[in-house]
C-alpha positions in Angstrom: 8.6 18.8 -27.2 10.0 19.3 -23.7 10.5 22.2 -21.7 12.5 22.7 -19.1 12.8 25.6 -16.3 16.1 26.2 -14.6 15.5 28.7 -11.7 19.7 28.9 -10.8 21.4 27.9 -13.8 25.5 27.3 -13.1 29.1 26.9 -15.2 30.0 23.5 -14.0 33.7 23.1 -13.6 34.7 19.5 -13.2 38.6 19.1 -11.7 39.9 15.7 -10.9 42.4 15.1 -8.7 44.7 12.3 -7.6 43.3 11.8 -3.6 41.0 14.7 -1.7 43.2 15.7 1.3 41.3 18.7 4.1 43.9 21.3 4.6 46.1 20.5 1.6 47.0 21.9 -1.7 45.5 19.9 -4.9 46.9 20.1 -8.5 44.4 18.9 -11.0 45.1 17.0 -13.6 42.5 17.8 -16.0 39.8 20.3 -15.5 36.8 21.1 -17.8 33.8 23.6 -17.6 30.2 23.4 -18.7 26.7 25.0 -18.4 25.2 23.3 -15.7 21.7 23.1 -14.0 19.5 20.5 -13.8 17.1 21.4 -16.6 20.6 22.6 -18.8 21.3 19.0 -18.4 18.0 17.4 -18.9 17.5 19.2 -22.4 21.3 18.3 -23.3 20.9 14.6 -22.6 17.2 14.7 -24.5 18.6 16.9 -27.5 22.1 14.7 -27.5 19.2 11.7 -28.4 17.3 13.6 -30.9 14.6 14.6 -29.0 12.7 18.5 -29.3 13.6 20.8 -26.0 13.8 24.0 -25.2 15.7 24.8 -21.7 14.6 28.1 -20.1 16.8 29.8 -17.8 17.1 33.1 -16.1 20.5 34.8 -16.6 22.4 38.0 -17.5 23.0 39.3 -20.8 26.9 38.7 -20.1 26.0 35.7 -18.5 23.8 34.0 -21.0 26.9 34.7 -23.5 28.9 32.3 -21.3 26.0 29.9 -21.8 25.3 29.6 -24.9 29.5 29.4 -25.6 29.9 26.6 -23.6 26.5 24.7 -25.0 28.0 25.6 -28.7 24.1 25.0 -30.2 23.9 21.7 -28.6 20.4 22.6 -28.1 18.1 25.7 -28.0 18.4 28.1 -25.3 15.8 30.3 -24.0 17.3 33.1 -21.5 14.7 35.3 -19.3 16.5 38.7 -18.9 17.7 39.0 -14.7 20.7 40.4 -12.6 23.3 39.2 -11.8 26.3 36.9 -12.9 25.6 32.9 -13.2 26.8 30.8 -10.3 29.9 28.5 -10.6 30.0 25.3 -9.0 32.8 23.1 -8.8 33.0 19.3 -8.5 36.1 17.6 -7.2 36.3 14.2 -8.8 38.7 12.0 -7.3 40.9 9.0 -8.9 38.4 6.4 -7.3 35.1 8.3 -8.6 34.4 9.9 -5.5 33.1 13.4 -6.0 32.9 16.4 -3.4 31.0 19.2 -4.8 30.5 22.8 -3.8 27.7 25.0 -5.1 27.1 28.5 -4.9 23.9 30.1 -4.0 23.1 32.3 -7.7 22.1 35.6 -8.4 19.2 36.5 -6.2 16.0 36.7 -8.0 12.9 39.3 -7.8 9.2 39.6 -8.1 9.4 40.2 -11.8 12.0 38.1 -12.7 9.8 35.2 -11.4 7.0 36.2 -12.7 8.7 36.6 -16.1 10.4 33.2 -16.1 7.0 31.6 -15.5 5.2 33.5 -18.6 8.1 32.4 -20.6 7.7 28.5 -19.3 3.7 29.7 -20.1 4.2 30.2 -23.4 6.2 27.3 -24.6 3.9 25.1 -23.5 1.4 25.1 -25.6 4.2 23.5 -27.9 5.5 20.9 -25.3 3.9 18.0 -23.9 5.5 18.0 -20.9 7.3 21.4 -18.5 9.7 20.2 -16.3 11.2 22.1 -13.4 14.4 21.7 -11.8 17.2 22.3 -9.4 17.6 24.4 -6.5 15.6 27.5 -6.1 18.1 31.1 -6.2 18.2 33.6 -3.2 14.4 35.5 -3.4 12.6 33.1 -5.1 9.5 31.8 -3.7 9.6 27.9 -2.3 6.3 27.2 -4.5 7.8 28.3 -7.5 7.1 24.9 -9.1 3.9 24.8 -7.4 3.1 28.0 -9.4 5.1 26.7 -12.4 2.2 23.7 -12.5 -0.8 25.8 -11.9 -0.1 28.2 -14.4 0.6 25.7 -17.1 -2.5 24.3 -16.1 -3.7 21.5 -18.6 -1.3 22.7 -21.7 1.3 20.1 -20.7 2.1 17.8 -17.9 4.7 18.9 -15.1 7.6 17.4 -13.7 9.9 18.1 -10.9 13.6 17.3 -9.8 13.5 19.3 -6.7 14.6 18.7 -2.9 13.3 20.6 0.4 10.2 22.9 0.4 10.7 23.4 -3.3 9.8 19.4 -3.6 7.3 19.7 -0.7 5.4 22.7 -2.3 5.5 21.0 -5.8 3.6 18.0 -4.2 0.8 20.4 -2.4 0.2 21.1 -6.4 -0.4 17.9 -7.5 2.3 17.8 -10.3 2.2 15.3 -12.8 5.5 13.5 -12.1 8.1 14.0 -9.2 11.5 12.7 -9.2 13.7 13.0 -5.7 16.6 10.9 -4.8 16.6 8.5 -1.9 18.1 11.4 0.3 15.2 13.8 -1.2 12.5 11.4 -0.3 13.8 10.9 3.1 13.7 14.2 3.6 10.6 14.5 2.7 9.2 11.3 4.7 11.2 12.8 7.8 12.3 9.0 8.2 15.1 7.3 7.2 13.9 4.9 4.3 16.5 1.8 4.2 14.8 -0.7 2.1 13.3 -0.7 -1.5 10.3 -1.7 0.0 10.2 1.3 2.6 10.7 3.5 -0.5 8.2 2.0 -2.7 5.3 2.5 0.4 6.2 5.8 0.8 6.5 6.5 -3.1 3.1 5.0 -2.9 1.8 7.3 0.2 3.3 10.6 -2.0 1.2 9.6 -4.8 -2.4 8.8 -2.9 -1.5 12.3 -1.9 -1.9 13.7 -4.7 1.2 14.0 -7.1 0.3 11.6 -10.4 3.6 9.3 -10.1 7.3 9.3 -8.7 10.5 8.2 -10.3 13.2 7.6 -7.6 17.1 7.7 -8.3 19.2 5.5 -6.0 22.2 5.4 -7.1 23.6 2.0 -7.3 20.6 0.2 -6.2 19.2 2.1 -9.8 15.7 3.5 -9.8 11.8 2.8 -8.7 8.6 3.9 -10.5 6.0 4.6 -8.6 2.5 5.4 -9.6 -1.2 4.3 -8.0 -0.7 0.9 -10.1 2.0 -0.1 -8.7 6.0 -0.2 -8.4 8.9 -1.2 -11.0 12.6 -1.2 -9.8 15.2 -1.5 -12.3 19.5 -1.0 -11.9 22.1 -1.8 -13.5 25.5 -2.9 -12.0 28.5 -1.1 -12.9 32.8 -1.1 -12.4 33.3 1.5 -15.1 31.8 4.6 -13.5 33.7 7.7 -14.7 31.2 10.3 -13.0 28.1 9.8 -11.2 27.5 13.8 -11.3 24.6 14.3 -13.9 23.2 10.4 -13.9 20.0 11.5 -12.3 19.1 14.2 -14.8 19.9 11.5 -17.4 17.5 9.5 -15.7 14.8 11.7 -16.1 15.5 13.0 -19.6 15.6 9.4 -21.1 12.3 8.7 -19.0 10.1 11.4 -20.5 11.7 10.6 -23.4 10.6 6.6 -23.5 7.2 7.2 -22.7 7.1 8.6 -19.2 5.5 5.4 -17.9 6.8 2.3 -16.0 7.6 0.8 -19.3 10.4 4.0 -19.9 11.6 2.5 -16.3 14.7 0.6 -18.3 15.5 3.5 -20.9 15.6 5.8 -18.0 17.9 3.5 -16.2 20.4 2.8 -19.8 20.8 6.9 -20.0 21.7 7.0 -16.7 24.3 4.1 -17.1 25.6 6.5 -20.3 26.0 9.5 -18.0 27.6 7.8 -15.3 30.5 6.0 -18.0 31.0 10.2 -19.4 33.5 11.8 -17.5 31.7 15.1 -17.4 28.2 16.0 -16.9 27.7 16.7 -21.0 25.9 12.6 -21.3 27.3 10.9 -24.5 25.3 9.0 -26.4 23.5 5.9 -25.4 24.7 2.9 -26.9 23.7 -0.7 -26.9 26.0 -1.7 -24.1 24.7 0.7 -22.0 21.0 -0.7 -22.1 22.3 -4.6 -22.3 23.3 -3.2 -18.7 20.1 -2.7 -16.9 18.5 -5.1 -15.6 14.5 -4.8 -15.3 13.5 -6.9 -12.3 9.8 -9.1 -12.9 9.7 -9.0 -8.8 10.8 -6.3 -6.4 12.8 -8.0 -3.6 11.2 -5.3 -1.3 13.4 -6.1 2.0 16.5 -5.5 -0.2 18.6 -3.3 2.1 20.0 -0.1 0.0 23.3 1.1 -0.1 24.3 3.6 2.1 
């Protein structure tokens, strides 16, 4: 089983619109809503394949109501009590696929609703073979909470974590099992701008002689790099059908752990994320064979491949 830890859980509304214009007024023409968060997301895509999850998330009694409406039992939901109504955030998807997207912040969260979120996470684990944090941290939580999250799980179950800023920095200091930041993320990280697979893959590499066990690295549509002290994988898959991008990287992650969590999962990763990306909302349909006759496993990294801006 996997579990996975949403610190700031959201409803997801998805509007698309003809053309973005600054300053104007927009008519949609369709609009949808969905629990969101990046664990939410990961346990959907993994229970959508028939994989065991449980997704734990803070939230309000009125507010976990909303949730578990919107999920309609697509998978099991585990709600710590907190404070506080869920955050919304809206995406704005454009007719060409481009997407602007605005988050709020999320309830703010206290001593005890941390340390009660992490007890639940504690508990599961002993069922799970792997915890998985992710997303952005809410207002009052600590920037090691997945730092703590891996120490207190201890050796019960491996830990991943889909985190950005001092949240990913912190999760690094403890030595988590797997981390999985974006190109943007990592150069965050690196302070650097990294322009090339193979500046990614050496600094992938530093990470990990650091101290974290492996990295998985989303880049959009130059696809993905594994990263662990054996080496580097790079695999992609070329696309004109993209309906929404939004969600594609938690795919990635959810069909990773679930082929093995090795660089041999590299290319299952890679075909969820090619299903998320031809769904037009962030709930991932299911993988089918045309999505994984898509990706493209590469024997040889071309490492001074430029990447897409």
């Amino acid at each position: 089983m996997i579990v996975t830890v949403t610190p700031n859980p959201s409803i997801d509304r998805t509007l698309r619109v003809p053309r973005l214009v600054r300053g104007s007024i927009h008519r949609a023409v369709s609009a949808t809503a969905e629990a969101g968060g990046k664990g939410i997301n990961v346990s959907r895509a993994l229970a959508s394949q028939g994989e065991s999850t449980i997704a734990v998330v803070p939230v309000s009694e009125a507010s976990a109501g909303v949730l578990v409406g919107l999920l309609g039992g697509a998978m099991p939901l585990e709600t710590v009590p907190i404070s506080g109504e869920i955050r919304v955030n809206i995406s704005l998807v454009e007719a060409d696929g481009t997407v602007t997207k605005i988050n709020e912040p999320g309830p703010p969260v206290g001593v005890d609703d941390v340390a009660a979120l992490l007890d639940r996470a504690t508990e599961l684990a002993v069922r799970a073979h792997w915890v998985v944090g992710c997303g952005s941290l809410p207002p009052g939580a600590p920037a090691d909470l997945y730092g703590r999250l891996a120490r207190q799980v201890g050796g019960t179950a491996r830990v991943a974590v889909d985190a950005d800023g001092e949240a990913l920095r912190k999760s690094l200091e403890a030595g988590v099992a797997l981390l999985k930041p974006n190109r943007h993320e990592l150069e965050e990280l690196a302070g650097r701008p990294l322009a090339t697979l193979g500046e990614v893959i050496d600094y992938a590499a530093d990470v990990v002689a650091r101290g974290a066990g492996a990295l998985l690295v989303s880049l959009g549509p130059d696809g993905a790099v594994y990263v662990d002290a054996e080496g580097a994988t790079h695999a992609e898959a070329r696309l004109d059908d993209v309906l929404n991008p939004v969600g594609a990287g938690d795919a990635l992650l959810a069909g990773f752990l679930a082929g093995g969590a090795d660089r041999t999962a590299l290319g299952t990763a890679v075909a969820w994320s090619v299903a998320a990306c031809r769904s037009p909302g962030t709930r991932m349909r299911a993988v089918t064979a045309g999505d994984a006759a898509s990706v493209v496993v590469h024997p040889t990294i071309d490492l001074g491949r430029r990447l897409a801006a």
